[in-house]
C-alpha positions as CSV (number, residue, x, y, z in Angstrom):
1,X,-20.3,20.9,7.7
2,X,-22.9,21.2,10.3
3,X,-23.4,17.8,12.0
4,X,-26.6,17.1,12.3
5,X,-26.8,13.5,14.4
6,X,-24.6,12.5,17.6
7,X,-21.7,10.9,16.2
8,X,-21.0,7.4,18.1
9,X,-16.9,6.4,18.8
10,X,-17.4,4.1,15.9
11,X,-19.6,3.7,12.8
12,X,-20.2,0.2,11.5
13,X,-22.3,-0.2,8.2
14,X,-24.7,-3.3,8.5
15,X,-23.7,-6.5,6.8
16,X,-26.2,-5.5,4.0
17,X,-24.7,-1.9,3.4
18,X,-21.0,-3.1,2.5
19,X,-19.6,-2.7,-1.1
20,X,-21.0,-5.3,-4.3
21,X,-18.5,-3.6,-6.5
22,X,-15.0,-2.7,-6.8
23,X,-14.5,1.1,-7.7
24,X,-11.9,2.0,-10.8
25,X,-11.0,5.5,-10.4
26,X,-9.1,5.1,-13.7
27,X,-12.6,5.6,-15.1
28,X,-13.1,8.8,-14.4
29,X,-9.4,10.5,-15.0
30,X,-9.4,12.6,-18.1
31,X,-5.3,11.5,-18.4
32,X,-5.2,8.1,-17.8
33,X,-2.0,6.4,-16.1
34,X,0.8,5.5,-18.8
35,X,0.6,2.1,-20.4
36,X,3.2,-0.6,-19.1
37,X,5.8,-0.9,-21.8
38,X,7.3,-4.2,-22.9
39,X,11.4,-3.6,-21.6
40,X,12.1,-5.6,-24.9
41,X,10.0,-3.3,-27.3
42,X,9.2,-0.9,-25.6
43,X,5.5,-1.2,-26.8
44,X,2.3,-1.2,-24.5
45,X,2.1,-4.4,-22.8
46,X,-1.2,-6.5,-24.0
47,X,-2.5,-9.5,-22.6
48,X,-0.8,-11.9,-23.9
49,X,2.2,-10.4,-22.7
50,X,1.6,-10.3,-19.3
51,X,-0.1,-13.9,-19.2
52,X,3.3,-15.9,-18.5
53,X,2.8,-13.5,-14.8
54,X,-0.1,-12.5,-14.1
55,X,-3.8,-14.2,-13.7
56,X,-5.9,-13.2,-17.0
57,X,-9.0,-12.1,-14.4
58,X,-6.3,-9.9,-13.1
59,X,-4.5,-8.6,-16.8
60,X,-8.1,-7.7,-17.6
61,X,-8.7,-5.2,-14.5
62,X,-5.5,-4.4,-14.6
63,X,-5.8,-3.1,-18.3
64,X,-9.2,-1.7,-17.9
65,X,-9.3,2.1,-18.1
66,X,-13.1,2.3,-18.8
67,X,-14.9,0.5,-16.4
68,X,-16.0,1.8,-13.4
69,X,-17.2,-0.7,-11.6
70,X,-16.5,-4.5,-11.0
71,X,-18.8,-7.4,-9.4
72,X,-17.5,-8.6,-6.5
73,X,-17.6,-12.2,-6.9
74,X,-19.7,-13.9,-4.2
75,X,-17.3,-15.8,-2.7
76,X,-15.0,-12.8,-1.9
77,X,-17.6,-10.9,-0.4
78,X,-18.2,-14.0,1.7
79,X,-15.2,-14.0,3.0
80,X,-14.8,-10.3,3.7
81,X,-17.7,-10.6,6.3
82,X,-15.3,-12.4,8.4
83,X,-13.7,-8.9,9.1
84,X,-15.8,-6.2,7.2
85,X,-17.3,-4.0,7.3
86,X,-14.2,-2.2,9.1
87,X,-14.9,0.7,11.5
88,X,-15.1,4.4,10.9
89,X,-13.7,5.4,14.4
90,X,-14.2,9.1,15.5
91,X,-10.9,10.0,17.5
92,X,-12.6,11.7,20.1
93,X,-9.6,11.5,23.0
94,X,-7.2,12.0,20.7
95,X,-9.0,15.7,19.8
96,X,-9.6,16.1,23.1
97,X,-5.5,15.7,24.0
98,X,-4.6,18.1,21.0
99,X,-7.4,20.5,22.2
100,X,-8.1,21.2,18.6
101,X,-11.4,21.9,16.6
102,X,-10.3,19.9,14.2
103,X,-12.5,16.5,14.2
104,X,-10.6,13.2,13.6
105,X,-11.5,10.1,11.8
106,X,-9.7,7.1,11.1
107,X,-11.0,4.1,8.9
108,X,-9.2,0.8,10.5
109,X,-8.0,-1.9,8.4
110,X,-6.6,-3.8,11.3
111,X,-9.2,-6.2,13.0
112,X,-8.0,-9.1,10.9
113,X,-5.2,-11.8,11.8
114,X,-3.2,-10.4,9.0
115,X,-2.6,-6.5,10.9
116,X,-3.9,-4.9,7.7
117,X,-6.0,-3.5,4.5
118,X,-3.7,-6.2,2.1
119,X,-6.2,-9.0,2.8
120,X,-8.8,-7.2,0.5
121,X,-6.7,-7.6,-2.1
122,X,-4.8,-10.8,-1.1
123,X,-8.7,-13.2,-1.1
124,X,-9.1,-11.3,-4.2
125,X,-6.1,-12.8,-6.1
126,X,-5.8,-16.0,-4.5
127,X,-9.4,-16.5,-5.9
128,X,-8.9,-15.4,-9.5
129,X,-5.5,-17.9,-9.2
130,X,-7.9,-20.8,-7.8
131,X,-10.9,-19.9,-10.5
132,X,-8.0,-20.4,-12.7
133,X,-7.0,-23.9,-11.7
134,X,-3.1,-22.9,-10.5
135,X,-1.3,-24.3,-8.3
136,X,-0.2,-21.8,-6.3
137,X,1.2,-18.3,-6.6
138,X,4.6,-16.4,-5.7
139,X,4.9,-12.8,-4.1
140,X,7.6,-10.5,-2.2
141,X,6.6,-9.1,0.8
142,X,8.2,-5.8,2.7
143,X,7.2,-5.3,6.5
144,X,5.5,-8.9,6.3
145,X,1.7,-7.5,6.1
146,X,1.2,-9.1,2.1
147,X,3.1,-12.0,2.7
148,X,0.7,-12.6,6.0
149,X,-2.5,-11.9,4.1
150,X,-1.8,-13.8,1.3
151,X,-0.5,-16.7,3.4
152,X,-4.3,-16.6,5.2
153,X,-5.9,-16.4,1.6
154,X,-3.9,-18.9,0.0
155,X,-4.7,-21.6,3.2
156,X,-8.1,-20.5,3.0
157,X,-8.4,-21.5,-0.3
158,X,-5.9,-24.1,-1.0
159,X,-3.2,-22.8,-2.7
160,X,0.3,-23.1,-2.7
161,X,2.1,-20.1,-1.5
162,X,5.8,-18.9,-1.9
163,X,7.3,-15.8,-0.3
164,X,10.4,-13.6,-0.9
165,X,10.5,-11.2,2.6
166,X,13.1,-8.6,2.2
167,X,16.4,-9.4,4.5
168,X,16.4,-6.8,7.0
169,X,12.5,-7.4,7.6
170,X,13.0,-11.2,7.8
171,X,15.5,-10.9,10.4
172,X,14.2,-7.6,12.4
173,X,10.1,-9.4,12.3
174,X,10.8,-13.0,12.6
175,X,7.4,-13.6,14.2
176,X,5.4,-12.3,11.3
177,X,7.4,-14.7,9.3
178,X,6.4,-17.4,11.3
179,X,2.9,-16.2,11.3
180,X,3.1,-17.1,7.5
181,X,4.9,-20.3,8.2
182,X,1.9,-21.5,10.2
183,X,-0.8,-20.4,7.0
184,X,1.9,-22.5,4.9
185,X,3.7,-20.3,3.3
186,X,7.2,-21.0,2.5
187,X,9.4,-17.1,3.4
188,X,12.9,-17.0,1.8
189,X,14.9,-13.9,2.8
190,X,15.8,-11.9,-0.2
191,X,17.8,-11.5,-1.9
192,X,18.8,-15.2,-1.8
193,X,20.5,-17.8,-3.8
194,X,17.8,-19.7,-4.7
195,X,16.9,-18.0,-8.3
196,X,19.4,-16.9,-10.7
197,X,18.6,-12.6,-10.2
198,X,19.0,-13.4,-6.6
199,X,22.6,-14.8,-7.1
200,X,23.2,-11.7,-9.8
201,X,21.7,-9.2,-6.9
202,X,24.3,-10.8,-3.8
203,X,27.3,-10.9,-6.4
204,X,26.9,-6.9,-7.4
205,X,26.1,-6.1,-3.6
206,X,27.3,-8.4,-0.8
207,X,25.8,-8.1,2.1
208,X,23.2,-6.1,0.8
209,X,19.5,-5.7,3.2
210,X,18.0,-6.5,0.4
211,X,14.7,-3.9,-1.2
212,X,11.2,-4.7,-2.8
213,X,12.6,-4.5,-5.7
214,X,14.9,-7.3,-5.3
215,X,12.1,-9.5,-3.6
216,X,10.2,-8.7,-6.6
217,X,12.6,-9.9,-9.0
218,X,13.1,-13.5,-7.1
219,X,9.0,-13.7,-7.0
220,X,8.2,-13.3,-10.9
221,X,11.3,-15.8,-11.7
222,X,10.0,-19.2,-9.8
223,X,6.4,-18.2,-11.1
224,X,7.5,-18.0,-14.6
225,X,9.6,-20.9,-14.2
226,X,7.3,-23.2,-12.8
227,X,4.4,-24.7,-14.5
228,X,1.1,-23.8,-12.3
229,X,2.3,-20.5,-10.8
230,X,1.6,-17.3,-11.0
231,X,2.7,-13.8,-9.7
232,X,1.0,-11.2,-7.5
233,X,1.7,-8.0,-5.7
234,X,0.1,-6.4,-2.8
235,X,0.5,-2.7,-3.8
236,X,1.6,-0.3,-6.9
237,X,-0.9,-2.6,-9.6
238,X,-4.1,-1.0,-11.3
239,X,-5.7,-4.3,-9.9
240,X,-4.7,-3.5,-6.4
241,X,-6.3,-0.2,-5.9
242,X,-9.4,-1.5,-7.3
243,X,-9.3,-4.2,-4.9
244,X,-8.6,-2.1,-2.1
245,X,-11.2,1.1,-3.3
246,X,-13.8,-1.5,-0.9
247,X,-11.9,0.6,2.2
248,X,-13.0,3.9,0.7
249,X,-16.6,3.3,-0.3
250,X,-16.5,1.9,3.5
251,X,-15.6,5.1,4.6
252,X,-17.4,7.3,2.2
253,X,-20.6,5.5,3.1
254,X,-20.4,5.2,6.7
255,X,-19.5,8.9,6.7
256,X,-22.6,10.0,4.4
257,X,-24.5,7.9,6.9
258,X,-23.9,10.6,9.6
259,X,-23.9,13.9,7.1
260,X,-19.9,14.3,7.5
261,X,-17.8,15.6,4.8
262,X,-14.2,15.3,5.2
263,X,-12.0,18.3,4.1
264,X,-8.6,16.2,4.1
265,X,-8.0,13.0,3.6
266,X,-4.5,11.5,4.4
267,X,-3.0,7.6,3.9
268,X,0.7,6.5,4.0
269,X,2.4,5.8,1.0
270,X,5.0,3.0,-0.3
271,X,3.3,1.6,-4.0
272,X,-0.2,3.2,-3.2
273,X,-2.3,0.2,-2.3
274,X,-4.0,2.2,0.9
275,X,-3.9,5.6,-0.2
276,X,-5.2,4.2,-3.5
277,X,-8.1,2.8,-1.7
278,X,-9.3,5.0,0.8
279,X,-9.2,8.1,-1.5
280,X,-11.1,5.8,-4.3
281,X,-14.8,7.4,-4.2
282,X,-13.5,10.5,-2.9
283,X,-10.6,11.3,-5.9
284,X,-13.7,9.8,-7.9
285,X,-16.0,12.8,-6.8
286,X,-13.0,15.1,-7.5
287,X,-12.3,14.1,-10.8
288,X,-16.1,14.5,-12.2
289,X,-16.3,17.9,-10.1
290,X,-18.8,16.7,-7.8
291,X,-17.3,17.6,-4.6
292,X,-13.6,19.0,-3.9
293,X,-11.2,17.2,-0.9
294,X,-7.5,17.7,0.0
295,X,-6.0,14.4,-0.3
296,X,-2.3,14.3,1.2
297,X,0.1,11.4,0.3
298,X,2.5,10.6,3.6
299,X,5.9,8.8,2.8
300,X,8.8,8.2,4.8
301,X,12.1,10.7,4.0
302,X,14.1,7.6,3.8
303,X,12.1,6.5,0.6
304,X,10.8,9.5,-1.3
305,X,9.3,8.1,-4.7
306,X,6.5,11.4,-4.4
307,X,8.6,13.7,-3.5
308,X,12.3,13.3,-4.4
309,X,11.4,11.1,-7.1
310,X,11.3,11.5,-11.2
311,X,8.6,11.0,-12.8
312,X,9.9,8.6,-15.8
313,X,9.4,5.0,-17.4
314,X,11.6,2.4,-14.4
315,X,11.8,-1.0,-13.9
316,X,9.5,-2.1,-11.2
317,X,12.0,-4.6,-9.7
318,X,16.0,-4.2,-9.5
319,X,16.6,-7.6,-11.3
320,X,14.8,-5.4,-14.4
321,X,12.9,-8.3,-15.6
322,X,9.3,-6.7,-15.1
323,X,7.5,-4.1,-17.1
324,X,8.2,-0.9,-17.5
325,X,5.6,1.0,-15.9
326,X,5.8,5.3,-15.6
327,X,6.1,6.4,-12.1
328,X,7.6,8.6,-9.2
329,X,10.8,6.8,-8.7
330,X,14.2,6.5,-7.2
331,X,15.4,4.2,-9.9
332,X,14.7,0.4,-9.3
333,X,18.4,-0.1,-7.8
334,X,17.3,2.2,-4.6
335,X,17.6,0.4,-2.0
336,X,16.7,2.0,1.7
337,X,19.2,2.1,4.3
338,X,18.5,-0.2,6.8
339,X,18.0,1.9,9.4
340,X,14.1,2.7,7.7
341,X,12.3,0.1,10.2
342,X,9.1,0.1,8.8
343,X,7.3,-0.8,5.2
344,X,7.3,1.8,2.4
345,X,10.1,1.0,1.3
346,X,9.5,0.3,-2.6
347,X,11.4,2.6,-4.9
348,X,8.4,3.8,-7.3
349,X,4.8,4.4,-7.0
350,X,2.0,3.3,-8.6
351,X,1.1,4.4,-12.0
352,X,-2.5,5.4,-11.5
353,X,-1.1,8.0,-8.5
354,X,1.3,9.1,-10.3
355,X,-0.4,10.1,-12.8
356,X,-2.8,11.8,-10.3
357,X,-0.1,13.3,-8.3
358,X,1.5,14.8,-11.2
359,X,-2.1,16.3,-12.5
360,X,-1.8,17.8,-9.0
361,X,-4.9,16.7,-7.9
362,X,-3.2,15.6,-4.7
363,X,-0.4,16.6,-2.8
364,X,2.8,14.7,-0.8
365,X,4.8,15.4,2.4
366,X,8.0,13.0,3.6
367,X,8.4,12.4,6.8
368,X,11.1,11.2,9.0
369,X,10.8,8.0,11.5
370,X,11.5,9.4,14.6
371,X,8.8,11.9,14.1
372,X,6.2,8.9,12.9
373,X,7.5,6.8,15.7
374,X,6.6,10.0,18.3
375,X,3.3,10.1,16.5
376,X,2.4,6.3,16.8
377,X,3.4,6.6,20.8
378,X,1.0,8.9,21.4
379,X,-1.6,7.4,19.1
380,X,-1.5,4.2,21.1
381,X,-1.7,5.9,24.6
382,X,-4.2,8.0,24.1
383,X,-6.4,6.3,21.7
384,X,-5.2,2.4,22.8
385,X,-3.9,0.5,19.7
386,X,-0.8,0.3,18.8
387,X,-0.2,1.1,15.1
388,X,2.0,0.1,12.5
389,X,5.3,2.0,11.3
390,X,3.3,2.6,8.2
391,X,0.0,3.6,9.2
392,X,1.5,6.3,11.6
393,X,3.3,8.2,9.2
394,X,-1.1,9.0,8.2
395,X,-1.2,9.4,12.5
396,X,2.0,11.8,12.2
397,X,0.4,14.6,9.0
398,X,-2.9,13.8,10.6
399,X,-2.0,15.5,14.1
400,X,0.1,17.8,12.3
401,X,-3.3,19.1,10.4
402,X,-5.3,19.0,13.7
403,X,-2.4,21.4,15.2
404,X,-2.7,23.7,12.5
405,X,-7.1,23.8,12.7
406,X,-5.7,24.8,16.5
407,X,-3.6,27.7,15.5
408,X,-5.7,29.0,13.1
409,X,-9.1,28.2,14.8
410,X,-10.5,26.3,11.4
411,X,-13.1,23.1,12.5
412,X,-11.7,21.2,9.8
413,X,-12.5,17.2,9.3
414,X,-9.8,15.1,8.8
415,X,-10.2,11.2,7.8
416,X,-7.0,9.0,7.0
417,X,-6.2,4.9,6.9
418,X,-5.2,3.2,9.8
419,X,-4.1,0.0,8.1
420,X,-2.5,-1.8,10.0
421,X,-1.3,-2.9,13.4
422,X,2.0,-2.5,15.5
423,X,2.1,-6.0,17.3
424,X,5.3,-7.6,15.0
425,X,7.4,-4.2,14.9
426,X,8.1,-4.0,18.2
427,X,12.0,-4.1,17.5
428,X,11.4,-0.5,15.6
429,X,9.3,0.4,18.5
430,X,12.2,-0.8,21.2
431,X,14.6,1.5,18.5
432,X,12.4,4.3,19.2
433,X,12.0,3.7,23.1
434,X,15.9,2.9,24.1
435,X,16.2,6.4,21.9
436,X,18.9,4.4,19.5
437,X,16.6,5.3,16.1
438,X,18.0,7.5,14.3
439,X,16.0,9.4,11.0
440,X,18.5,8.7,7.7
441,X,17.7,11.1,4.6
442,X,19.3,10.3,1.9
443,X,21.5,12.8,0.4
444,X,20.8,14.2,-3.6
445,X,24.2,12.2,-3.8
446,X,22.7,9.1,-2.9
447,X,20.1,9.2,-5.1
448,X,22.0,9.4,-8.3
449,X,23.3,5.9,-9.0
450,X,19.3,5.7,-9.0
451,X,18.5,8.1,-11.3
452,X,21.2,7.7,-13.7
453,X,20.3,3.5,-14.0
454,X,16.8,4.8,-15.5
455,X,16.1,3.1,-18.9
456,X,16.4,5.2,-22.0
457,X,12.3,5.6,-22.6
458,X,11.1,8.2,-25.2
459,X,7.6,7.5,-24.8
């Protein structure tokens, strides 16, 4: 598309311009994303069931299929002007390095003390917890960016905050640990023996580096065995993407601002919370045939939910005490090797992509780390920040698909998410430098035990 004003480095909506509502693409998709299922009855999970977890404000967007659009309470908006809008940035240096007609955006989520997008989400469910008159809330967190964000919200609005960090990240980032610490969060490595799956999870596999899926499992038993606690979850949920879609009307917006129309639009994926919400409007304009995009899903090799994956009824968590929800998984006993230094490492993805990736209305590529790593070192020299592990697997497709406009002489535009920053994963980074990381794939073998623990789901 012919561009028709000079574009500036970066494009900043005003104050007045950001989003009221939240966007639901589950709206707009003719096949909706499989009901959660009760492991006990295997019936649709209602409201009541999920109560004993879940905020109600958050059961009721999370079972909404028909509306499009939610208020943003005022309070939340509020508090996103600390750090939105976010920037649109225009990768001009980075073009100019690749030589490529290809023009490059990135929308980035990390000008906020938490590195990343997750605070959109994390103020959000902190909020619906404090409207609700809880104590506090429990969580797991992966790489360390949910369990930061929702450390911030939870201080910010006086809430009680307990988090279950998965082992190998809470001894490879012990700093973004103690950046919790210091919101007042308590972090407990997981698996651990303080709950009773936790002592289950050690005593079928000592030693283990513990997974997502294990931290989930810890999380969701002190919240429902504690009166005044509740659960959240910074990716995978319904409620999540709609939380997050405020990155992609950001984007969307600031881009119509300037006449731009992106041709592919790429985000890293682990449960779907940024892919889900940069592609929001855009998947929205597909789905009611307004406008066409290619949308490309980039997840590491080590973790291959999208493309390895089955698509089938799973636990969400390994301790199998969560809903069954109906996903690209590896089985809810994966567990990465340790040797995956960044986030993305849940075994499934979340229902509302799944569904969308299996109506082939977008597409996946895995990737492997020593090829994202490449990617993010030359991201930060020539375009100066340094990103994290799981935003550059977006960087790594994203120059990949400005190589290929070179060769074939096509002036595509490309937009992916930039979510996060770099700063606490500078032992992957040193990895990557002293040339000790490795890439691990795991083998059809090792993804068996997975597959075969899948429940028995006719549905």
């Amino acid at each position: 598309m012919s561009e028709t004003k000079q574009i500036p480095y970066k494009i900043y909506l005003e104050e007045n311009e950001m989003p009221k509502q939240w966007y639901n693409m589950r709206a707009d998709m003719k096949n909706k994303p499989a009901p959660l299922l009760n492991p006990a009855t295997l019936e649709p999970m209602t409201f009541d069931d999920l109560r004993p977890v879940f905020c109600d404000e958050l059961i009721r967007q999370e079972l909404d299929e028909t509306t499009a659009y939610f208020d943003i309470p005022q309070e939340i908006q509020d508090f996103y002007k600390m750090y939105r809008p976010s920037p649109l940035v225009r990768a001009y240096c980075l073009e100019k390095a690749l030589d490529t007609p290809a023009k490059i955006y990135y929308k980035f989520e990390g000008n906020n003390t938490s590195g990343s997008h997750k605070l959109n989400s994390a103020i959000a469910q902190a909020y619906y917890a404090k409207e609700q008159g809880l104590k506090g809330v429990t969580t797991e967190t992966g790489a360390g960016q949910w369990g930061t964000a929702l450390s911030m919200a939870c201080a910010y609005l006086g809430l009680d905050c307990k988090v279950f960090m998965v082992k190998c990240s809470y001894e490879q980032k012990p700093f973004r640990r103690e950046v919790m610490r210091t919101y007042g969060a308590s972090v407990t490595p997981s698996p651990s023996m303080d709950t009773e799956v936790g002592k289950k999870i050690l005593a079928e596999h000592p030693g283990t580096t513990g997974s997502l899926g294990c931290a989930i499992s810890e999380a969701v038993e002190v919240a429902t065995t504690n009166e005044g606690y509740r659960y959240v979850l910074g990716s995978v949920l319904n409620q999540v993407l709609l939380h997050q879609s405020v990155i992609g009307l950001e984007a969307k917006s600031a881009m119509d601002k300037y006449g731009i129309k992106p041709d592919i639009i790429i985000g890293c994926a682990g449960g779907g919370s940024n892919l889900g919400g940069l592609i929001s409007p855009f998947m929205g304009e597909k789905l009611r045939g307004e406008a066409d995009y290619r949308i490309i899903a980039v997840e590491p090799a080590s973790c291959p939910s999208f493309t390895r994956g089955k698509y089938a009824y799973d636990f969400c968590d390994t301790g199998m005490i969560c809903p069954l929800a109906k996903m690209y998984t590896l089985g809810s006993g994966f567990i990465p090797s340790a040797n995956h230094a960044g986030g993305l490492r849940f075994h499934g993805m979340s229902t509302t992509l799944s569904q969308l990736y299996d109506d082939k209305l977008m597409e996946a590529v895995a990737v492997e780390q020593t090829s994202v790593f490449e990617a993010a070192t030359q991201f930060a020299r020539i375009e100066g920040i340094l990103p994290a592990p799981e935003s550059s697997h977006a960087i790594r497709v994203a120059i990949d698909e400005a190589l290929k406009c070179k060769e074939t002489g096509e002036e595509k535009t490309i937009l992916f998410g930039l979510t996060g920053t770099g700063y606490f994963d500078l032992y992957a980074y040193q990895a990557y430098n002293d040339g000790t990381m490795s890439d691990y794939i795991p083998t059809d073998e090792d993804l068996e035990p997975g597959f075969a623990s899948l429940p028995k789901v006719d549905k």
